[in-house]
C-alpha positions in Angstrom: 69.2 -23.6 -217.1 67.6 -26.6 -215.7 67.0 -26.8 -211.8 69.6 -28.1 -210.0 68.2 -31.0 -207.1 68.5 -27.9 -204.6 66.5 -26.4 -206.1 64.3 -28.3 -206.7 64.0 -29.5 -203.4 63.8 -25.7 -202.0 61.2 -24.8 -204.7 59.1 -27.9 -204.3 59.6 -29.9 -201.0 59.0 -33.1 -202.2 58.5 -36.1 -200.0 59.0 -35.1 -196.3 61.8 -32.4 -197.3 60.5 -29.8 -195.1 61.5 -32.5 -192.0 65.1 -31.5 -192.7 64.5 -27.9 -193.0 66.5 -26.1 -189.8 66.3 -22.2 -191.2 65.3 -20.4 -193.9 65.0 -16.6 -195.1 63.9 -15.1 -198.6 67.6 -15.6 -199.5 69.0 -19.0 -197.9 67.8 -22.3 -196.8 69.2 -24.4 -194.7 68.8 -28.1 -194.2 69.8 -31.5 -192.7 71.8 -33.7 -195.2 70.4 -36.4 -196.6 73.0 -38.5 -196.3 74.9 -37.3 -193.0 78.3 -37.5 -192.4 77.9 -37.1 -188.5 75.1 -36.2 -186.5 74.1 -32.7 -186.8 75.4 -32.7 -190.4 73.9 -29.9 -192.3 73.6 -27.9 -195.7 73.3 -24.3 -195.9 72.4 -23.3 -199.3 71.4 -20.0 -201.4 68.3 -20.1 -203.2 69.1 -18.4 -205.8 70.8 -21.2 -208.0 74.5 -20.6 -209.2 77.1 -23.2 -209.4 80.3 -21.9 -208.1 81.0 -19.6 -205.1 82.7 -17.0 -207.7 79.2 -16.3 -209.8 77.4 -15.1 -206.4 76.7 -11.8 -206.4 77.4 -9.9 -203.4 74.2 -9.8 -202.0 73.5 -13.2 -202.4 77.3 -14.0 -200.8 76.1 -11.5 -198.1 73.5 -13.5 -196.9 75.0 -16.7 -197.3 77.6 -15.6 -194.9 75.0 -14.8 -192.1 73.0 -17.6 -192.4 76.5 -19.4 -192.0 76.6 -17.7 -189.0 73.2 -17.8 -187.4 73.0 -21.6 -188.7 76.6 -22.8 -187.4 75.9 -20.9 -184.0 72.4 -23.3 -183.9 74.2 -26.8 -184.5 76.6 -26.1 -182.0 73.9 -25.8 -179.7 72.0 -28.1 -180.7 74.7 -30.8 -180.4 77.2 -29.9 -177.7 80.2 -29.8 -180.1 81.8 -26.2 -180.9 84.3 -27.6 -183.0 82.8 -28.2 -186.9 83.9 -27.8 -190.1 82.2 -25.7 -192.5 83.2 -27.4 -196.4 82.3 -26.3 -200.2 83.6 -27.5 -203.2 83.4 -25.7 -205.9 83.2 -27.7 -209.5 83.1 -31.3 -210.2 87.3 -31.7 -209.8 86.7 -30.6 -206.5 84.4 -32.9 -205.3 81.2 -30.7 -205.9 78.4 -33.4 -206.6 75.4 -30.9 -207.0 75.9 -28.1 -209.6 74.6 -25.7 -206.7 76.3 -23.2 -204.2 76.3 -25.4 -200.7 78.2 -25.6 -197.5 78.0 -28.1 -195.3 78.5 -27.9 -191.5 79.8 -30.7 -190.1 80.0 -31.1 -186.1 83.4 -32.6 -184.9 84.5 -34.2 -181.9 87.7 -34.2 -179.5 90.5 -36.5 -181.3 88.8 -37.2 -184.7 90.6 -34.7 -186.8 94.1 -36.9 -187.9 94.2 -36.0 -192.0 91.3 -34.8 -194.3 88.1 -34.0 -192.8 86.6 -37.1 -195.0 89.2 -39.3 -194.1 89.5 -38.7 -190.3 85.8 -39.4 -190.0 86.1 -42.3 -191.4 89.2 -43.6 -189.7 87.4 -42.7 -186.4 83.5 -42.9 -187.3 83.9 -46.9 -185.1 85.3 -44.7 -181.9 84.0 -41.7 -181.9 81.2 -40.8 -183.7 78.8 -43.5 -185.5 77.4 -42.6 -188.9 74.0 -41.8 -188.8 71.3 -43.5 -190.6 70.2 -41.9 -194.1 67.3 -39.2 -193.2 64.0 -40.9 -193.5 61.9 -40.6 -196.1 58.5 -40.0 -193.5 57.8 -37.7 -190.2 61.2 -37.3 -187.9 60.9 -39.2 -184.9 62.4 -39.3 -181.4 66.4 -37.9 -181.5 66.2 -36.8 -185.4 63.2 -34.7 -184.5 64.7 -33.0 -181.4 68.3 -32.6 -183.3 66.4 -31.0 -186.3 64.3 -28.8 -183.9 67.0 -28.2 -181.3 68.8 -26.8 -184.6 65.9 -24.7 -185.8 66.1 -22.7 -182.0 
């Protein structure tokens, strides 16, 4: 099986990779996505590399579920709002772009939840909640750094 880019990125930490790193145990990582949604926006992902949430095996499913936990607990936190969804797709015809186990958080805010999750982002990103830049490539700075480490606890 070849890597998937999770794990490649968990195995090797290319770049500045271990900026967007807000927990990790010998089981699950968790990071900052890349390409953020929202603010706060993050991936929580098993390191042991299977494609759909079915092929886990319960120990790895296990402890998935409290790093879902522990990490959720953290962004909310970290950036005020205790409303998020947590999302996986599981295969390609459901929208799942890396062959690799992942949920994302993603922080919500009052009023911006009108159809889909995707959709009512995007409908409201102008009022409510600005898309963030993509992660740098280099040392977090100034509010990335302090979201990131407010997230880490």
């Amino acid at each position: 099986m070849t890597d998937s880019l999770f794990t490649m990125l968990m195995t090797k930490k290319p770049g500045n990779f271990a900026e967007q790193i807000v927990y990790e145990d010998d089981k699950v990582m968790a990071f900052l996505d890349k390409f953020p949604m929202v603010q706060g926006h993050t991936l929580v992902v098993p390191k042991k590399q299977v494609e759909r949430v079915h092929e886990m095996d319960e120990e790895t499913a296990a402890a998935v579920g409290v790093a879902l936990l522990k990490v959720a607990s953290k962004v909310v936190k970290a950036t005020g709002s205790d409303t998020y969804n947590i999302m996986n797709n599981t295969g390609a015809d459901a929208g799942q772009e890396v062959p690799h186990v992942h949920f994302h958080i993603i922080p919500r805010c009052k009023e911006d939840y009108t159809a889909s999750w995707a959709a009512s982002i995007e409908k409201t990103r102008h009022e409510l909640n600005k898309k963030p830049a993509k992660l740098p490539d280099d040392d977090f700075t100034g509010a990335l750094k302090d979201l990131r480490d407010k997230i880490r606890g």
